[in-house]
LOLUMVEX-626566 format. One record per residue (C-alpha): x, y, z; residue number from 0. Coordinates in Angstrom, 1 decimal, always signed. Layout:
{atom {X; Y; Z}; NUM} ...
//
This chain:
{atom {-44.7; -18.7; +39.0}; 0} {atom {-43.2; -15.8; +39.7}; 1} {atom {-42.4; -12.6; +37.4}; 2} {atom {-38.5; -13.8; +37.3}; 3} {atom {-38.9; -17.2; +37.3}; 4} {atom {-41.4; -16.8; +33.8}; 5} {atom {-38.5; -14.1; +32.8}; 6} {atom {-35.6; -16.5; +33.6}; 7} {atom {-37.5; -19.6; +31.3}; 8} {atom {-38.1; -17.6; +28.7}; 9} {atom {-34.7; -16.3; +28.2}; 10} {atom {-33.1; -19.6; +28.9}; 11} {atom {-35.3; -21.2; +26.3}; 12} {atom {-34.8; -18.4; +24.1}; 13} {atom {-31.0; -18.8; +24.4}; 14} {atom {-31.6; -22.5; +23.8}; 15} {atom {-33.2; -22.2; +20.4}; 16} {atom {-30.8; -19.6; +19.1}; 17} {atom {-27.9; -22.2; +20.1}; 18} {atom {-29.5; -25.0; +18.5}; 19} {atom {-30.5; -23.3; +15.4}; 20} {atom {-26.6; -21.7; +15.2}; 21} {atom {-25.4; -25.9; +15.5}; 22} {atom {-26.3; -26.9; +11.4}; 23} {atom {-23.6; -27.1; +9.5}; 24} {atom {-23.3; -24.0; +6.8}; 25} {atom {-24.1; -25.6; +3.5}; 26} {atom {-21.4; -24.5; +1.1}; 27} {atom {-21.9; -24.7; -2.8}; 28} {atom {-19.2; -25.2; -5.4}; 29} {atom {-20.3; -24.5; -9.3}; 30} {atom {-18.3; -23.0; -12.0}; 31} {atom {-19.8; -20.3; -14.2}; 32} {atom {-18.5; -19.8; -18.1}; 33} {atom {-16.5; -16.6; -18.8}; 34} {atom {-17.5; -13.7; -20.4}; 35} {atom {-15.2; -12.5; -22.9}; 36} {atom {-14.5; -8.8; -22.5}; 37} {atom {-14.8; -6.6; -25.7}; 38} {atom {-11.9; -5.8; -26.7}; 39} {atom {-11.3; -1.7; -27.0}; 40} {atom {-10.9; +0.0; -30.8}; 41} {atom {-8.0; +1.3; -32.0}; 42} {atom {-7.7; +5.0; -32.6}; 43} {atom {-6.8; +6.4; -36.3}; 44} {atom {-5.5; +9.1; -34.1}; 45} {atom {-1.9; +9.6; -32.8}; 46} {atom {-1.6; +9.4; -29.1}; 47} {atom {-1.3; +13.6; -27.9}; 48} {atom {+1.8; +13.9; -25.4}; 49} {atom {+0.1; +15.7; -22.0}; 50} {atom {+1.8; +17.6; -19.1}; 51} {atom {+0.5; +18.1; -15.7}; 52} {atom {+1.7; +20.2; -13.1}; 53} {atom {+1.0; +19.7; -9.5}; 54} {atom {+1.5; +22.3; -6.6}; 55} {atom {+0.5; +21.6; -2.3}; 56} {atom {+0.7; +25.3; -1.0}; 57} {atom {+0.3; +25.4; +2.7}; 58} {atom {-1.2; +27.9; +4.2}; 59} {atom {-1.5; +28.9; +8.2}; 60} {atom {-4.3; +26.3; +9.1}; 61} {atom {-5.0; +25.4; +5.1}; 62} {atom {-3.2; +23.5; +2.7}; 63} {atom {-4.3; +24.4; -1.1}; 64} {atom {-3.9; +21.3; -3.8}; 65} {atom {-3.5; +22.6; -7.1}; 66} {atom {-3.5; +20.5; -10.5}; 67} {atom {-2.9; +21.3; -14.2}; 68} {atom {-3.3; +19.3; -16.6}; 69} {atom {-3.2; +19.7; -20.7}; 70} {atom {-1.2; +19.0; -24.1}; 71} {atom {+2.5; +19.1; -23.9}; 72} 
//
C-alpha cells in the first residue's frame, strides 16, 4: 500500500471511532442536595452614619480623569 492509501485508512478509521464514540447518549443525573442555611448578619448597637460621595469625569485632550469622594455627610 501506498503512503496515501495507509494515510487515507487511518484517517478514515480515525474519523470513524471519534463518530462512534460521539453516538452514546450523554448520561444526565438528577439528585437534590439539602440547603444550607446562611448565617444570618448581627445587628449593630451602632446608628447607621449618613455618607456623601461626590463624583467628577474631567476630560482631558486624549484623557478622561474619573474622580470619587467619598465620606460622612
Amino acid at each position: 500500500m501506498s503512503k496515501r492509501k495507509c494515510l487515507a485508512v487511518a484517517c478514515s478509521l480515525a474519523l470513524v471511532l471519534a463518530v462512534l464514540a460521539g453516538c452514546e447518549q450523554d448520561e444526565i443525573r438528577r439528585y437534590q442536595v439539602p440547603r444550607e442555611e446562611s448565617p444570618k448578619p448581627h445587628a449593630s448597637s451602632r446608628k447607621p452614619q449618613a455618607e456623601r460621595m461626590l463624583a467628577a469625569i474631567v476630560p482631558r485632550d486624549d484623557q478622561t480623569w474619573f474622580i470619587k469622594l467619598a465620606g460622612p455627610k
